[in-house]
N, C-alpha and C positions, 0 to 999 in steps of 0.2 A: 504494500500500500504506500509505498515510498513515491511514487508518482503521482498519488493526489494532490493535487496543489490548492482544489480548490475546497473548501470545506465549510458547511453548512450546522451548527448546531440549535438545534430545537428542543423545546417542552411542551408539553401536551398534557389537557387531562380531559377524558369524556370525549374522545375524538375528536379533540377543538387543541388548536395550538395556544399557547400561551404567550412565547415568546420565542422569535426566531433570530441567529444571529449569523453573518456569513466573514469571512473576510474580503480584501479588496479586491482579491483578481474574482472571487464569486460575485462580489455587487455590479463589477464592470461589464459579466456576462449574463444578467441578468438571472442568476441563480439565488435569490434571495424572497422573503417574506415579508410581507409588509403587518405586521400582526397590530399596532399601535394604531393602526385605521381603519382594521379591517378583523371579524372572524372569523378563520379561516379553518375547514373542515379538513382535515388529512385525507390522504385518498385513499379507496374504501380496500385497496390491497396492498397498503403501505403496513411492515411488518408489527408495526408497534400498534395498530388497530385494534380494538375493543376484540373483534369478533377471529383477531389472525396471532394475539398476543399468548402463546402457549409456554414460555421461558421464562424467568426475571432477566437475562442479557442474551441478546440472540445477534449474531449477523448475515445478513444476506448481500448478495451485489444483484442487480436487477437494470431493465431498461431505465434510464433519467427521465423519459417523457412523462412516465404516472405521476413523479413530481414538478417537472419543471414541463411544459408541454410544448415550448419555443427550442428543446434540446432533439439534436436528429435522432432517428429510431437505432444507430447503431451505438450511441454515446451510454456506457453504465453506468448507474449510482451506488455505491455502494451504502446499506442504512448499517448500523450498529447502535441497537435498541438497549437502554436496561430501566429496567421500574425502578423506580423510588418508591417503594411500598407507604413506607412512612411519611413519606409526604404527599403521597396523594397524584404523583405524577411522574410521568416516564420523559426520558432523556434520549435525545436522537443524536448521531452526528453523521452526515451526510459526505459522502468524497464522492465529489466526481473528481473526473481525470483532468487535467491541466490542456487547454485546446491546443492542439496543431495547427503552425501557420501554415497556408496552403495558399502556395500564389496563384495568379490566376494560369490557365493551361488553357489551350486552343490544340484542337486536333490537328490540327495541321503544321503544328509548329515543333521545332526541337522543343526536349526541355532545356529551362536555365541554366545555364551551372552555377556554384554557388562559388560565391568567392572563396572563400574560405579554401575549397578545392583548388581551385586556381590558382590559390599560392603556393600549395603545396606540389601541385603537376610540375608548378615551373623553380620548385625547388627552394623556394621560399616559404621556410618556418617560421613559427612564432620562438621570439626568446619569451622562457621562463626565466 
């Protein structure tokens, strides 16, 4: 799970979120909860769900779209659930994967090469 970059943690109680919080590169991709404007209902086969919650800590990795629905159908989320019995509410933490840059491509064209390669083809390394 070393490649998640981007990470989402939530609380929940009664299939309603409480409080949801992401970091920067999650806000920037629109992976985030707006919970302070809005009630927002978990999705009905999100692991930590009243009716799917069989564990006190469980994890699964899963499609992103059930939670995020602007994420492509190959992108996965990983949920990592545990109850807080004693307080009344369960703990989410969300990774998805860190996006790949993908330039644009035309079928008819070579690909780019990346510089980086370039310097090194023409025998030009980086000093450490």
């Amino acid at each position: 799970m070393t490649d998640a970059k981007k990470p989402m943690a939530e609380a929940n109680r009664d299939d309603h979120m409480l409080w949801a919080k992401s970091n920067e590169a999650a806000l920037k991709s629109d992976a985030y909860f707006a919970t302070r404007k809005n009630t927002i209902e978990l999705p009905h086969d999100a692991l930590e769900h009243n009716y799917n919650a069989f564990d006190i800590a469980d994890t699964r990795t899963r499609r992103a779209q059930s939670w995020f629905a602007r994420e492509p159908a190959s992108m996965p989320v990983t949920e990592m659930t545990r109850v807080a019995g004693q307080y009344d509410y369960t703990l989410t933490l969300l990774l998805l994967p860190e996006a790949e840059w993908q330039g644009a491509r035309h079928d008819d064209e070579e690909p780019e090469e990346d510089t980086y390669d370039r310097f090194i083809r023409n025998g030009q390394y980086p000093v450490r």
